[in-house]
Each structure stands twice: as structure tokens, then as C-alpha cells.
N, C-alpha and C positions, 0 to 999 in steps of 0.2 A: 329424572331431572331433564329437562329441555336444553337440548348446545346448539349454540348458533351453527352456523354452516360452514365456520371458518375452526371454529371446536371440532367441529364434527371431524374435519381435513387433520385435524393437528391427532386426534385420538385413532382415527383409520390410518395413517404413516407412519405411529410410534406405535401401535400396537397395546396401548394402554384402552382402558376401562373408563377411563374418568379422568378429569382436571382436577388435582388436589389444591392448588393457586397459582396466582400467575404475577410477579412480581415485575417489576417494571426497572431495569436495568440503566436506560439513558434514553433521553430523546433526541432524537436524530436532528444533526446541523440543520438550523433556520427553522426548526418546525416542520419538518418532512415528514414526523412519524415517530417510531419507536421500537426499542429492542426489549423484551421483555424474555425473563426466566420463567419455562411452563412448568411445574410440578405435576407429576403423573402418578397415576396408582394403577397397580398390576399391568406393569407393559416393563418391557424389557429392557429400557431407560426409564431412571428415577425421573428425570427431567430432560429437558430441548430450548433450541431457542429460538423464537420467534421475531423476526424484524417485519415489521408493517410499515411501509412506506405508503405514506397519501399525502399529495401533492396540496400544501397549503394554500385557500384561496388569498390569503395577503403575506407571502411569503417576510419574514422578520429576520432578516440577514443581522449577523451579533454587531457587525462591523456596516450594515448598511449598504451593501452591495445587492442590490434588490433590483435588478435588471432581467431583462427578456434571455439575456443569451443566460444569466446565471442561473436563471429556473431551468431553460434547455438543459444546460450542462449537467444539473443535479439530476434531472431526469432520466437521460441518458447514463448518468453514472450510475444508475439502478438497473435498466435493462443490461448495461455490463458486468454487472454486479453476477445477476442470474444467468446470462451467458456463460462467466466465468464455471458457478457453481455446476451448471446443467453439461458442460462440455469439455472442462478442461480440471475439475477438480482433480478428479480419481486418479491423474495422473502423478498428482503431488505423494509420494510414499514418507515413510515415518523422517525423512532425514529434513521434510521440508514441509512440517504436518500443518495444514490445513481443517476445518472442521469439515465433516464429511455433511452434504447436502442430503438430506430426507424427502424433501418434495418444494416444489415453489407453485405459486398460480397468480392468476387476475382475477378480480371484481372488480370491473369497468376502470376508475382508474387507479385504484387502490394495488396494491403488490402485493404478496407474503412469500417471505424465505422461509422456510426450517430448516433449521441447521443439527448437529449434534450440539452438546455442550460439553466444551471442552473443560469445565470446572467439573465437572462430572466425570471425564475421562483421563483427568491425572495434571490437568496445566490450571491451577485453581489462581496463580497469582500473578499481579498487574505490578510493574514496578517504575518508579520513576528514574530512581539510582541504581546504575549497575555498576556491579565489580568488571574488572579487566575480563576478567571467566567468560561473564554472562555478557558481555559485548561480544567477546570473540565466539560466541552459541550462535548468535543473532547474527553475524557474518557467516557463520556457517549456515545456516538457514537460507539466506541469501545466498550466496554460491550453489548451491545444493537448487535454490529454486530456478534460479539462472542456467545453470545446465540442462536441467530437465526441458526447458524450454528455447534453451538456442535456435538459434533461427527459426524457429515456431509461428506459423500462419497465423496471427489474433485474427482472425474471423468471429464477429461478434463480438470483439474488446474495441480497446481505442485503439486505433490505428498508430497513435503517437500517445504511450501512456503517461502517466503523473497528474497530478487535480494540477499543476504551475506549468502544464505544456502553454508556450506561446500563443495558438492558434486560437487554442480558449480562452484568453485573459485579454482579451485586447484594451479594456479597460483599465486594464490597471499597470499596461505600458503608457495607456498615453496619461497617467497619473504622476509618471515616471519625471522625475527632475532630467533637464534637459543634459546631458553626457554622455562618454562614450560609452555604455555599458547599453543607454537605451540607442543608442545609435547602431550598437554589432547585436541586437539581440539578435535579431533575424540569421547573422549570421554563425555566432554560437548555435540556435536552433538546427542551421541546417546541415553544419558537422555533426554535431551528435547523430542528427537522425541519415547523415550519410555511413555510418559504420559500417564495415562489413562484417563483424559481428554484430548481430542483433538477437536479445532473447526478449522474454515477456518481464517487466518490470513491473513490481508489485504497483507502485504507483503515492505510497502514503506509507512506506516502510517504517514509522517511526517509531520509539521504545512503547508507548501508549497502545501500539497495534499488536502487539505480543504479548504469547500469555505464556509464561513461565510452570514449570514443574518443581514440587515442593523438596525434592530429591535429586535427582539424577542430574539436572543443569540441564535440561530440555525444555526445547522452546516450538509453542508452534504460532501461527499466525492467522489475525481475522483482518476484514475490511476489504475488501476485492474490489469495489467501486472506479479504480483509476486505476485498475490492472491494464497493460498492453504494451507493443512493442517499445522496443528503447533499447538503450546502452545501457549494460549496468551501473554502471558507474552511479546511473541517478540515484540510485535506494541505495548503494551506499554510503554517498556523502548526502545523502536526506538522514540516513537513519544515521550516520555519526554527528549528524550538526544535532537529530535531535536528546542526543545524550551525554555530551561533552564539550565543555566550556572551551574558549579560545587559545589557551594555556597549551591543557590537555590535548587539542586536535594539533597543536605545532608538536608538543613534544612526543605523542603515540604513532602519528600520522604513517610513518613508516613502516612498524609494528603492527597496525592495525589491516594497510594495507596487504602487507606480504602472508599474515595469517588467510585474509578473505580468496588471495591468488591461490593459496597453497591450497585451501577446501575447493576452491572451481577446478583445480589442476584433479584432486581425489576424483571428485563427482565426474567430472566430464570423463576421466579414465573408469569409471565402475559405470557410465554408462555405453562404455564400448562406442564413443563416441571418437568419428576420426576426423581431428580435425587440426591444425598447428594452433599450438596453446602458445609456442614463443609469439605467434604474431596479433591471438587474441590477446595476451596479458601486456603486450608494448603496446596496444591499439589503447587498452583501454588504459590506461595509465596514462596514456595522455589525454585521454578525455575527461580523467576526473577533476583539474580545475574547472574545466568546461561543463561540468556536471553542478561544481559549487556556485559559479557564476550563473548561470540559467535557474537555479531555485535562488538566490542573490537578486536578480532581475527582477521575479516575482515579487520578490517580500520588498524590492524600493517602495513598489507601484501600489503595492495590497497595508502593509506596516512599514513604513520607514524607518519607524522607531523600535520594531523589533530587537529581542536581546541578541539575536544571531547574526543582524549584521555588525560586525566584530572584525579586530584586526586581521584574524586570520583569515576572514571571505574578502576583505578587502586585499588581500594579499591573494587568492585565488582568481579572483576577477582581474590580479593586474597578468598574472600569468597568462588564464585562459585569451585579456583579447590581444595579447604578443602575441600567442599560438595563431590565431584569426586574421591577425592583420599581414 
């Protein structure tokens, strides 16, 4: 049977004989490409996954955001993507599981990842609704990933992580209804990224990014694209706005917090790490209005009518620009 040359790469790094199929998972935002499940025969994984990014010649934003800088950004968020993979994965262990990378390359301007497949390796399920359990998993994941990475060099990530960092949106601040939220962004922006804790922020933390295990309550995580430096704080009021109604984040908020402190408090102690956890967890506690507000600022400019902005981000943005002013 004749494989093309990108088969070829995909059967020589799994160690398999042959492609049994190859199923097609999702297509990447705006028409970038694709994630596809490879089925293998006689290799040592049943199956892998394949993301193929190739950069659309009439790029088709779902929302119509079809700009120069938006194409940059996407692009870049692939070469961080494989940064992340090629240099910082292996460092992620079972507390804060990651897919392990198999190989990545170029043709011209086309990309390929191979990833493992975590459906293959025990995290087979996607959820939309979580129990209390499975959010306080997903904070542990977070915490755990947060430590490992404390003040950690992103050389070759974004320099300022999240797809809603300021610097990259400029459009859709000045889409922004005229107030104070778009008046202090710059300066929400430059608190956060003055922390004196700083670790690597997933970037796109949200329940959608997480693959769940069918057993145990273990959770690991994909999508690296908008991995880099930051305050925690950001993925984790990303990832509680994006799984909990305005209700639920007034009445958990403090419960949800003190569990996420408790697991960073673990992790950073099992990493033999010395460093004052009283002044990193009072640091960041008060950034986290300033976390809700800076992804708030985003979604005026991008959705105004988003379901997330809600009583209680209007209630964080009134906090974070007291803190600012």
C-alpha cells in the first residue's frame, strides 16, 4: 500500500505497521485545519492524534473577526502550541497530565502535532456539567500545573498567556462601549502581569479542555495554544466562569477558592519548592477580581451578549477597578 509522507512520519513514531483509519475529531477555529483520531495496527498504541494546522487562504472567523493581527495570532498560537509540546511538556507528571507529544514537523506552511490519545490512555470523557468532585479535580490540575511552573522562563510561549491578553485584542477594546472597565484595562492588564508570582497559565483552561477518567475522578488536559506566563488566578476564574452559573460562583466562590489554595499549598510543598506561600496566596486572592474583570473586558469587546457576563462579573469588575483606582 502506498502512505503519503506524512503517514509515513505518523507509522515511523508510533511504531505501528499500517493505518487502520483515520477519523476526524473536530476542525480547528476559523478553518485552521484539523484534529483527527489515527487507528493503528501492530504498533504499541492502538491509536494517536493528529492535529494538522494549515493556515486558511480566506480565513472564516464563526464571529467574523478576520483581521491581519487575528491570522498572526492564530499562527503564533501553533508555534506555541509546539514549543510548549517540544520543551516543557514532559515536565507536566500524572498530577497535572498532559498528552505526551510523539513527534511534530513542517511542510512549508502546513504544521503536524502527534500527540498520544488520551481516550486510549484512561481519560475517554468530555463533559459539559460537573459535579462539585469533578470541579474541585480540575482545580487540582490547575494548582498542580501552576506549581510545576512557578516562575518558570516561557521562552517560546506567549510571553503574556491567555487567547483575551490585552496586547492581542486591540480590536475588540476599541469595540468596547465607552466606560470605566475599557478606560482601566491597560491598567488591570499591568497589575496582573506585575505579580511577583508568576507561573505558566494554561491560557484556555475551560471544562471543554479537559478529558475526564471513567473511574478514578482524574482529569488531564489538551489545547496548549495560549499556554504562558501569567497569574494564576486567570484559568482559574476562566475555568470557573466556564462551568458555573452566576448563582453558583457567588455561593461556592469561597469553597472553590480555599480548595484550589489548599492543592497549590500540596504541590508547591511536594515540589520542595521554597518559597512564602502566605504572600503568594494573599497576592493572588487579590488578583482574582482582576482576573474576572480582564476576561470581562474581553467578552464586552468580542460578545457583549455573552451568557457570562452576569451579575456576578459585574460584581468582580466593580471590585477589581476599586483595587486599580
Amino acid at each position: 500500500m502506498i502512505v503519503s509522507e506524512h503517514e509515513a512520519k505518523v507509522l515511523l513514531k508510533s511504531g505501528a505497521t499500517s493505518i487502520d483509519k483515520v477519523n476526524k475529531i473536530q476542525d480547528l477555529w476559523s478553518g485552521y485545519g484539523s484534529i483527527s483520531r489515527v487507528f493503528l495496527e501492530d504498533g504499541a498504541m492502538r491509536s494517536v492524534i493528529l492535529k494538522h494546522i494549515v493556515p486558511p487562504t480566506d480565513a472564516n472567523h464563526p464571529r467574523g473577526w478576520n483581521t491581519d493581527k487575528s491570522n498572526q495570532r492564530k499562527l503564533r498560537s501553533y508555534e506555541v502550541e509546539s514549543s510548549w509540546y517540544e520543551n516543557f511538556s514532559e515536565r507536566c507528571d500524572d498530577t497535572c497530565r498532559v498528552p505526551k507529544l510523539l513527534s511534530s514537523w513542517q511542510d512549508g506552511n502546513e504544521k503536524f502535532i502527534l500527540l498520544e490519545d488520551l481516550n486510549a490512555s484512561g481519560y475517554p470523557l468530555r463533559k459539559s456539567n460537573l459535579s462539585l468532585s469533578e470541579i474541585t479535580t480540575c482545580l487540582n490540575w490547575l494548582a498542580n500545573f501552576h506549581a510545576t511552573f512557578l516562575n518558570g522562563d516561557p521562552h517560546g510561549l506567549w510571553e503574556n498567556g491567555t487567547y483575551w491578553h490585552l496586547a492581542t485584542r486591540p480590536d475588540e477594546w476599541e469595540k468596547m462601549a465607552e466606560g470605566e472597565l475599557k478606560d482601566n484595562a491597560a491598567k488591570l492588564d499591568e497589575v496582573l502581569s506585575a505579580c511577583s508570582f508568576q507561573t505558566f497559565v494554561h491560557g484556555d483552561a475551560k471544562v471543554a479542555n479537559f478529558c475526564f477518567s471513567e473511574v478514578e475522578n482524574k482529569v488531564a488536559a489538551v489545547d496548549f495554544q495560549y499556554v504562558g506566563r501569567g497569574c494564576g488566578m486567570k484559568d482559574v476564574a476562566y475555568f470557573l466562569g466556564s462551568v458555573l452559573g452566576e448563582e453558583e460562583l457567588a455561593f461556592l466562590e469561597e469553597e472553590l477558592l480555599q480548595s484550589y489554595f489548599k492543592s497549590l499549598r500540596e504541590a508547591v510543598k511536594n515540589r520542595g519548592m521554597q518559597i512564602d506561600f502566605h504572600a503568594l496566596e494573599s497576592e493572588w486572592r487579590r488578583m482574582y477580581p482582576l482576573a474576572w474583570a480582564d476576561f470581562t473586558r474581553f467578552l464586552l469587546g468580542w460578545m457583549p451578549s455573552h451568557q457570562k457576563l452576569n451579575r456576578y462579573s459585574d460584581k468582580m469588575v466593580s471590585m477589581a477597578l476599586r483595587l486599580v483606582s
